[in-house]
N, C-alpha and C positions, 0 to 999 in steps of 0.2 A: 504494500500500500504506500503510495506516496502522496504526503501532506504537505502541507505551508507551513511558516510561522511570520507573522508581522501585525500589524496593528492596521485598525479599521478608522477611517473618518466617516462618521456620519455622512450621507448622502453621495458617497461616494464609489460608484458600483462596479468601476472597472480593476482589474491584475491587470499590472503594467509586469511583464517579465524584464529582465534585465541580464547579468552578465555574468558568463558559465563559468570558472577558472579552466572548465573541458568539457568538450560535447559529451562526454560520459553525465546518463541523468541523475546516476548517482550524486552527482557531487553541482550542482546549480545553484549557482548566486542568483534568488528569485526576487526581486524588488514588490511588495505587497504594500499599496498604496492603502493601508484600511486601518483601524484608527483604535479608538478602546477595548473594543473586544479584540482576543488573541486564538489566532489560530496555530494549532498544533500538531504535529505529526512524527510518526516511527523513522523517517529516511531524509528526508531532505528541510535543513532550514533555510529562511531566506534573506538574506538583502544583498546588496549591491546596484550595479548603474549600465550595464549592458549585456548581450548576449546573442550569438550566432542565431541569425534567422534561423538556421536546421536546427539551434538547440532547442530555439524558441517554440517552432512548430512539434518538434517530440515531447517537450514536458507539457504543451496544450495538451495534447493527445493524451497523457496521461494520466493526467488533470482530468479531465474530461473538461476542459473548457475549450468554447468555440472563438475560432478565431475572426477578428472583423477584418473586412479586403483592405490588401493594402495600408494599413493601421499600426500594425505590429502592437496591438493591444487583444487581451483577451478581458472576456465580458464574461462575469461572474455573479452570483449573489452570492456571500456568504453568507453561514447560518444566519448573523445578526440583520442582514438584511433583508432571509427570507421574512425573518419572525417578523419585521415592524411594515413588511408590505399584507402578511397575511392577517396583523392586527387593521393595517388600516381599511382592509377591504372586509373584516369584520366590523370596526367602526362603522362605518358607509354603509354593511348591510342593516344594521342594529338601526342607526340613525334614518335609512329611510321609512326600515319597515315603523318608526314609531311617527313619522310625518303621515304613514298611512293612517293610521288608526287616528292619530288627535295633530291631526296641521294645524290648529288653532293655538296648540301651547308650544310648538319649536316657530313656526314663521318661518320657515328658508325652504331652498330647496334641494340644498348640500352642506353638507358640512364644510367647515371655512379650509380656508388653505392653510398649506404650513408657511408661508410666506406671511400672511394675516397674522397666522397663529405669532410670529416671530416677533413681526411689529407690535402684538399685545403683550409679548411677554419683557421686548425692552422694556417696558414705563414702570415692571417692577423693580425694588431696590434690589439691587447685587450687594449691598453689606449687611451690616449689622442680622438680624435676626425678624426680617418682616413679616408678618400678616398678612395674609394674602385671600382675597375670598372671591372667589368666582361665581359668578351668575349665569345660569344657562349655557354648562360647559358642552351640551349637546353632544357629541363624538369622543370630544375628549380630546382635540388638536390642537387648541388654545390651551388646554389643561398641561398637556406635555410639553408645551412649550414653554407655559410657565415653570414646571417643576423641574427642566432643565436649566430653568434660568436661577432661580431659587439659591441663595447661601446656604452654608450648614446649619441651621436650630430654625429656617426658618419654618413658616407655617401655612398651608394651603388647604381651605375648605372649600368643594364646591356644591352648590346650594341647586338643584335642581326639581321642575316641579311634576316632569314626566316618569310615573313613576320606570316603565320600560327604560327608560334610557338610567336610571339611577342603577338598577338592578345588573345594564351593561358596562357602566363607570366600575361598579363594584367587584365583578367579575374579573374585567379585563387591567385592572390597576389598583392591585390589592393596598397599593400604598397610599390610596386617596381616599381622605376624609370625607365622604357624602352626604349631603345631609337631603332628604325630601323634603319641600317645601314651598313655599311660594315668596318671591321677591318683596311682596307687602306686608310681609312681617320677618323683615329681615331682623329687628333689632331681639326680636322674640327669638327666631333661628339662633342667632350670636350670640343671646344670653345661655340658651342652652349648651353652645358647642364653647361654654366661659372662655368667648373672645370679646373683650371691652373695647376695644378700636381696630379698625383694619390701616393696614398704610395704603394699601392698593383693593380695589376693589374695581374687576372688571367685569367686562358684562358684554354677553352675544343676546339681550333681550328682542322678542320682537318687539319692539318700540311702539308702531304705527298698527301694529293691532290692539293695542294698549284705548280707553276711554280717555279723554282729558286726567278725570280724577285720578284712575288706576298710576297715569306718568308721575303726576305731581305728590303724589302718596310713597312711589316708589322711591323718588330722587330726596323727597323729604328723609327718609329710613335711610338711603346713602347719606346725605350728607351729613345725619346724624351719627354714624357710625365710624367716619374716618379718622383719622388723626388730623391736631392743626396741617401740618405741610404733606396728608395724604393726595392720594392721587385716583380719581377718578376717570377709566376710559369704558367707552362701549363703542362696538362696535353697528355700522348703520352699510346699508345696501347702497350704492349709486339711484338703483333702480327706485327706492322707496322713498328718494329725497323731493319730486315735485306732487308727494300726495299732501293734505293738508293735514293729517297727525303728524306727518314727518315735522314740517316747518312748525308746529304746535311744540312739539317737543324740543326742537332747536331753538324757542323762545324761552321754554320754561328751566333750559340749560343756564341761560343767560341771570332767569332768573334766582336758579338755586346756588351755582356759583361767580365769584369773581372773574374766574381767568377761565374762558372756554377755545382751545386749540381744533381745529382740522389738518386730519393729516391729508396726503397727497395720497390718491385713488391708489389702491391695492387691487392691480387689475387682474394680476394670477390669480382670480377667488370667481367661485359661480353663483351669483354676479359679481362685476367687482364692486368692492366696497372701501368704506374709510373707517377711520378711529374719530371721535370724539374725545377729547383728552380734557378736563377739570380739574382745576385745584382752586385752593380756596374758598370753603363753602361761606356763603352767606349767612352770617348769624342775624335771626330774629325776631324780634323784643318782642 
């Protein structure tokens, strides 16, 4: 049997081979562009920076990896890539079948991207030990994204009100805190899960299927709940911004807090979409 050994980067799917010290396959210097998880094997380790096309085309073969024309690359998934492609198309499958049954309580018609997912996960702190509470983490892409971004002690609840998709959170990310529930009693939710302030509190709400009241009830309970220099984002649709809940809520932003930011369209998402970014809440007498 002949194995790899090198390190995986995230997102990153291709074996670049590289340079044999002899076309004997026993003994190949194999460059493995791949990043935290380590692969391991009985006969051959890998690194180094070149290697004879015939060496290259034999250890394919061996491999069982297929080669790309003219490329001198070979195209692989390793375990850790099959696992988080066949988590996300179990995401995806969880996440529609629950749009089937109740489209009232997710509002989308995909689950966000990891590009989306990335931009929500910046706005949380990288130091100290934050608080982090999620709303309507739906699939769980924004969720992963955040608990990649996350320091050591910090802390991440996600609050959701489909019970289907909680049941799929819990399953599939034994390391996340769930809570069932609904966003208008959040401070109720966070007394129970004894969180006194959040730093960051983000949110894939459907907004614009929201009442007036339901908006300004919810963002009252966020901004209740934050810290002084917390940080409030949610995410909104391209598509959902010339209905009038949309622009409803884009007032009531204005008026829950100080500082209200738009990002720049997140067009890799189905649709694309933006961030809402708040800080600041408005205290009042």
């Amino acid at each position: 049997m002949i194995a790899a050994t090198g390190t995986y980067k995230p997102g990153q799917e291709q074996i670049i081979c590289t340079r044999s010290a002899s076309h004997r396959l026993s003994a190949p210097l194999l460059a493995i562009e791949l990043g935290k998880q380590e692969w391991s094997g009985d006969r051959v380790t890998a690194k180094g920076t070149r290697m004879a096309s015939r060496t290259k085309v034999r250890l394919s073969r061996a491999l069982g990896i297929p080669q790309t024309p003219k490329s001198g690359r070979y195209l692989a998934r390793p375990p850790a890539e099959a696992d988080r492609g066949d988590r996300t198309a179990d995401d995806t499958s969880a996440f529609m079948h629950a749009i089937w049954r109740s489209p009232g309580q997710l509002g989308a018609i995909a689950p966000s991207s990891r590009r989306l997912g990335a931009l929500a996960a910046s706005l949380v702190p990288g130091v100290d030990q934050p608080v982090v509470v999620e709303l309507g983490p739906g699939g769980g892409v924004i969720t992963d994204a955040i608990h990649n971004r996350l320091p050591s002690g910090g802390k991440l609840v996600a609050i959701e009100v489909n019970r289907d998709m909680v049941h799929h959170l819990e399953r599939s990310r034994p390391w996340l805190q769930v809570i069932h529930g609904d966003a208008r009693q959040l401070s109720d939710l966070m007394d129970e899960a004894r969180l006194p302030r959040a730093d960051a509190i983000i949110s894939a709400l459907p907004w614009t299927l929201f009442s007036d009241q339901q908006q300004k009830r919810i963002l009252a309970e966020i901004s209740k709940r934050l810290t002084p220099q917390g940080i409030f984002a949610t995410v909104t649709t391209l598509t959902a911004l010339p209905f009038p809940a949309a622009r409803r809520f884009r007032r009531h932003l204005s008026e829950t807090f100080e500082q209200v930011k738009i990002s720049r369209p997140v067009w890799r998402n189905i649709p694309p979409a933006l961030l809402y970014t708040c800080r600041h809440p408005i205290t009042r007498r």
